[in-house]
C-alpha positions in Angstrom: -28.0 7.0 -5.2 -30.3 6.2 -2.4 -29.7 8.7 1.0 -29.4 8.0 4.7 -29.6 10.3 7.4 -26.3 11.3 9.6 -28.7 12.5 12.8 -25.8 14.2 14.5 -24.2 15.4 11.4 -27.1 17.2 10.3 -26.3 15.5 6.8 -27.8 13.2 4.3 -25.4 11.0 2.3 -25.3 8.4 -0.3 -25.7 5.0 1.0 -22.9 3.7 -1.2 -19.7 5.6 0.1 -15.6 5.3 -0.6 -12.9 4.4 1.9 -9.8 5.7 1.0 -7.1 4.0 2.1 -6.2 2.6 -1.3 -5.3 6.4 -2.4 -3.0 6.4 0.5 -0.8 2.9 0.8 -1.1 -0.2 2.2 -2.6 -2.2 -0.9 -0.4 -1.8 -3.2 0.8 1.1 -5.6 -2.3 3.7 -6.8 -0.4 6.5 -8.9 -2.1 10.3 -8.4 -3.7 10.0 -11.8 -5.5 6.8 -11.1 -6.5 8.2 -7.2 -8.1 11.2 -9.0 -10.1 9.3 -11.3 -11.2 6.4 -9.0 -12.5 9.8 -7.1 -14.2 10.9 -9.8 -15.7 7.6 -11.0 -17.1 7.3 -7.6 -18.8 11.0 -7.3 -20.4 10.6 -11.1 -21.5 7.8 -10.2 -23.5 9.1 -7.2 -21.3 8.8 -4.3 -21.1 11.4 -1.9 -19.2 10.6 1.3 -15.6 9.7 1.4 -13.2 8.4 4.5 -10.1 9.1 4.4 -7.2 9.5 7.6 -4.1 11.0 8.3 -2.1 8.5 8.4 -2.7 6.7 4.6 0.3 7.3 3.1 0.8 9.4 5.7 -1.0 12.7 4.6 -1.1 11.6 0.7 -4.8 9.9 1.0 -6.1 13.5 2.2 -3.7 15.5 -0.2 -5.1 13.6 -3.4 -9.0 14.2 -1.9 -8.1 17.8 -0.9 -6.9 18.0 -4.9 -10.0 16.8 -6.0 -12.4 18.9 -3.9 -10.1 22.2 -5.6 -11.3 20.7 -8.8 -14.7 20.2 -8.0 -15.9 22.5 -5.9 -19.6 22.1 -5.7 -20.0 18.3 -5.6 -21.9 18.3 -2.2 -19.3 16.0 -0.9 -18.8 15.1 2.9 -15.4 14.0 3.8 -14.8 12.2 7.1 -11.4 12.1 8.6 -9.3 9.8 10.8 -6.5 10.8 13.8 -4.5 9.3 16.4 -2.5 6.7 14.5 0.8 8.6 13.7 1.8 8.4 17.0 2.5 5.9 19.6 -0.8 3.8 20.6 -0.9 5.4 24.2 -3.7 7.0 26.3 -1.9 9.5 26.9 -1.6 10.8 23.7 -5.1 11.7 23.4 -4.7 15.2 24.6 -6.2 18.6 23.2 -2.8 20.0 22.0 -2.4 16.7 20.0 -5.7 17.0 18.8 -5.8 20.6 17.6 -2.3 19.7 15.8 -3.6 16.7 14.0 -6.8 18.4 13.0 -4.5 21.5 11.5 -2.6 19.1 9.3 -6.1 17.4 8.3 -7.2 20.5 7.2 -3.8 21.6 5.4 -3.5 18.3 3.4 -7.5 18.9 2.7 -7.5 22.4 2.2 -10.7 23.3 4.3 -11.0 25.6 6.9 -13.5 23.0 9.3 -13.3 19.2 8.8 -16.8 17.8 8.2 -16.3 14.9 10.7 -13.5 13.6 12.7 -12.7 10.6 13.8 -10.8 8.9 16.7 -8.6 6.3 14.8 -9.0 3.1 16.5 -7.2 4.5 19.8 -6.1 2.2 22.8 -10.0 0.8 24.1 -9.5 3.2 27.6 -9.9 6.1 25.3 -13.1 5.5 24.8 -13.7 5.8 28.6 -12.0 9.0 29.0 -14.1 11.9 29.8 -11.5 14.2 29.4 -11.3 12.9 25.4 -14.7 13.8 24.6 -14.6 16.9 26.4 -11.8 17.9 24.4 -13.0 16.5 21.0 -16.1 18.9 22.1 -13.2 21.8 22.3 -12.7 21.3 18.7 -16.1 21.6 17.6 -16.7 24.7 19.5 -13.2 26.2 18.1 -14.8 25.6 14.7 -11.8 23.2 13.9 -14.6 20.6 13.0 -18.1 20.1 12.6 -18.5 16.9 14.1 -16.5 13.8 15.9 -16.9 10.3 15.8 -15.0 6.8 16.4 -13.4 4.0 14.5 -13.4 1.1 16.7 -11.7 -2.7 16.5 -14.7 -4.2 19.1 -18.2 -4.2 19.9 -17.8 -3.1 23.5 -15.9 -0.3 22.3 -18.6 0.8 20.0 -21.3 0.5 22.3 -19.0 2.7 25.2 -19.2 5.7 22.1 -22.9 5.7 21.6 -23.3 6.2 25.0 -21.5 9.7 24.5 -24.1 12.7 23.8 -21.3 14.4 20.8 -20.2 10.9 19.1 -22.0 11.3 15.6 -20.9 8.4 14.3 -19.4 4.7 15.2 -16.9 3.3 12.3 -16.8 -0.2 12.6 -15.7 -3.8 10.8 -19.3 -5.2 9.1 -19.5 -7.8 6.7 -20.9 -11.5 5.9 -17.9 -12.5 7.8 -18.4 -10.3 10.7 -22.2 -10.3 12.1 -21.4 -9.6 15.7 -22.2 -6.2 15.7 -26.0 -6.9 14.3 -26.7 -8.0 17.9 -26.3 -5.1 20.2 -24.0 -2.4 18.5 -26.7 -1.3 15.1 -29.5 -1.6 17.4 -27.6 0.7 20.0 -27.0 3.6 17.5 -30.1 4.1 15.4 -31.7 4.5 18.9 -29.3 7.0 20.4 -29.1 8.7 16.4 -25.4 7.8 16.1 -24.8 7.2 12.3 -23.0 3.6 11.5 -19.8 3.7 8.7 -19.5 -0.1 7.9 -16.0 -0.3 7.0 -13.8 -3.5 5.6 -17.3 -4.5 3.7 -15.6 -6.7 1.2 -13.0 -8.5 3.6 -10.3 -7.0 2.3 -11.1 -8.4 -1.3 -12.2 -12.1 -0.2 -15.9 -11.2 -0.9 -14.9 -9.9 -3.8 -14.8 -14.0 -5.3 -11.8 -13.3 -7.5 -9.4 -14.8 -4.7 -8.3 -19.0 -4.7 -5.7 -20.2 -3.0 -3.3 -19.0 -6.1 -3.7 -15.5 -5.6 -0.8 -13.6 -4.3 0.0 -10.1 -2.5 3.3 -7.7 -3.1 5.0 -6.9 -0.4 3.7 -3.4 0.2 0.2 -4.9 0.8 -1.2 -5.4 4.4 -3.2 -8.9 2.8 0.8 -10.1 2.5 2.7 -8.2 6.0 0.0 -7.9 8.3 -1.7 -11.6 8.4 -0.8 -12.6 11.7 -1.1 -8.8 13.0 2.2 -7.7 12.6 1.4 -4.1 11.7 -2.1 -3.1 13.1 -5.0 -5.0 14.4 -5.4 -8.7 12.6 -8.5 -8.1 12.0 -8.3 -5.3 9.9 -7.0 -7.9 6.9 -9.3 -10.2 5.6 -12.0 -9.0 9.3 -9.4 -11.6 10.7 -10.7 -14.6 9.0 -7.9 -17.4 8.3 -7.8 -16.6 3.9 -8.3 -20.6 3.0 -11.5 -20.8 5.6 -12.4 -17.5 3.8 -12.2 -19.1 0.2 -14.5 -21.6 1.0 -16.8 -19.4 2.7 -17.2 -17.4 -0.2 -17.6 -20.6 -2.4 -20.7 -21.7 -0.6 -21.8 -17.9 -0.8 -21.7 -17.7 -4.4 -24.9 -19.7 -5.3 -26.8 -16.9 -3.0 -25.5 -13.9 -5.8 -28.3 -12.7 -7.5 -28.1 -13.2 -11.3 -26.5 -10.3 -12.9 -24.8 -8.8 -9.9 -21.0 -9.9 -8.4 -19.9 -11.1 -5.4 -18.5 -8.1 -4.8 -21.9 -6.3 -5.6 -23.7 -9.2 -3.2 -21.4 -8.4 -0.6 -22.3 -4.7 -0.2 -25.7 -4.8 -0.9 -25.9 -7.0 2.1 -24.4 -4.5 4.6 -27.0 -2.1 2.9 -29.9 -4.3 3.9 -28.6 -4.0 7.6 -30.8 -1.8 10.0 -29.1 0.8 11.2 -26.0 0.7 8.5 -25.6 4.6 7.0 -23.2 4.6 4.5 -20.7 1.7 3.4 -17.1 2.1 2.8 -15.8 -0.1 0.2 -12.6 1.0 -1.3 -11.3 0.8 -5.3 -7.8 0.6 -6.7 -8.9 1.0 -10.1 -12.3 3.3 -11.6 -13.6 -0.1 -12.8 -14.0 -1.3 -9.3 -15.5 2.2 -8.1 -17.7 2.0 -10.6 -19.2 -2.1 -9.5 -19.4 -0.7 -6.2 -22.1 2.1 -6.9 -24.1 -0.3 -8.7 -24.9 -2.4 -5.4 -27.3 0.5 -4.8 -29.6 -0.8 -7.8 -29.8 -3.9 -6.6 -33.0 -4.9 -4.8 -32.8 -6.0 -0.8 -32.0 -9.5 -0.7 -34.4 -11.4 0.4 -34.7 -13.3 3.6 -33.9 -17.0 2.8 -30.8 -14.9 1.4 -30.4 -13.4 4.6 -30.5 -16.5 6.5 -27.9 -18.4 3.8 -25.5 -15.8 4.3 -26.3 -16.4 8.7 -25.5 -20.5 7.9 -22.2 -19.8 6.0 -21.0 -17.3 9.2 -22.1 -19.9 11.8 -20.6 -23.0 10.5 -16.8 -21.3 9.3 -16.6 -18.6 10.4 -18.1 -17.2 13.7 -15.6 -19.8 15.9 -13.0 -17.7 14.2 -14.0 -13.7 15.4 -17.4 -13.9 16.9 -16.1 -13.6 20.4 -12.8 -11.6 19.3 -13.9 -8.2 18.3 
């Protein structure tokens, strides 16, 4: 597994990461035995930074990681986590007393004594203007509660107002073929300040995946079926807000661009890779099988540029009117 650097994290880490949210809810049922193994498909296979948060399953995403660091000790692993989304989405929230609470339970459910990196969880966007916040979030590190903070963030501008901050060690953020918005200002903006990039949502929820048509369906427990319209959280945390049958399409006039042997799915990742700036991508599994095809879009080689710009084409005719000028 190729290594990036995590300049304010004092860390290297495999290119090719895991999002956890699967282990936790929201897409579907994952039973403990098939967590534990999709995390141990994923570390074999090379991978050695997972995200997780608080609030995935509320606490069970971090219990089932905290299980498998017991098990394997010495795997080298960093393990980011996520806070603020257990309460009520208001600035005021945001305090020090909140934060030391959340970070306790973090580290219960993980079963560390210091949290490798932690991360504001998509707050309400004048948090990220707050001095008082990063003072605080400085509090923590200094208390020995965590090693490092950083953001997950919905928009550009609220990206860019993070990297601005001296502590923030990393910026979490939506990047895909379907969202290219932050290639212009927000990539750029943090491998010049250091700031390590997490490209989350990589796949679209599953629609770069190619195994979607207009057929496919989603139980109810699945954000792709209850939170289309933004119902539950953010729209465009399902499908990076892209209306699904534009997003079939899109994909259908990606798929001569795949390189011959790889998958979509594999296509799809290897492009974030390819982005300057991007430290470690995020793609989640639900099975050991999928775990497994994500790791292998580090052995593919950099796409090339009239690959590049096919991929630009496909965003600017379907679907930049769509979320260019949303997030």
């Amino acid at each position: 597994m190729k290594k990036r650097s995590f300049p304010r994290l004092g860390r290297e880490v495999g290119v090719v990461g895991l999002g956890a949210w699967q282990l936790g809810a929201d897409w579907g049922n994952v039973s403990e035995d098939d967590a534990l193994e999709i995390l141990a498909t994923a570390v074999d296979g090379g991978v050695t930074f997972l995200d997780t948060a608080d609030v995935y399953g509320d606490g069970r995403s971090e219990q089932l990681i905290g299980r498998f660091l017991r098990e394997r000790p010495n795997a080298g692993l960093t393990v980011a986590t996520k806070m603020g989304r257990r309460v009520p989405q208001t600035p005021e929230a945001y305090t020090l007393d909140n934060f030391r609470a959340w970070t306790d339970r973090s580290r219960t459910n993980l079963g560390v004594d210091r949290l490798d990196l932690v991360q504001l969880h998509c707050p309400p966007t004048v948090v990220f203007s707050t001095d008082a916040v990063y003072d605080d979030l400085d509090t923590l590190v200094e208390e020995k509660r965590i090693s490092a903070y950083g953001v997950s963030v919905e928009t550009c501008d609220e990206a860019l107002a993070a990297i601005a901050r001296p502590g923030v060690a990393s910026v979490q953020i939506i990047l895909n073929a379907f969202r290219l918005k932050p290639l212009e200002q927000v990539l750029p903006a943090a491998e010049a300040a250091g700031v390590g990039i997490i490209a989350r949502v990589p796949l679209a929820s599953g629609l770069l995946s190619g195994k979607y048509d207009e057929r496919t369906t989603f139980g109810a427990d699945d954000h792709r079926n209850y939170n289309r319209q933004g119902q539950a959280f953010d729209v465009g945390e399902t499908f990076s807000g892209v209306d699904f049958s534009v997003g079939l399409e899109a994909v259908r006039r990606l798929l001569p661009l795949v390189p011959v042997g790889a998958t979509m799915a594999q296509f799809a990742l290897r492009w974030v890779i390819d982005q300057q700036g991007v430290t470690v991508v995020i793609p989640g599994a639900r099975n050991p099988a999928q775990a497994l095809g994500n790791v292998a879009a580090n052995d593919l080689a950099p796409l090339p540029a009239e690959t590049l710009a096919g991929v630009n084409a496909v965003y600017d005719d379907l679907i930049r009117p769509q979320v260019h000028d949303r997030w």
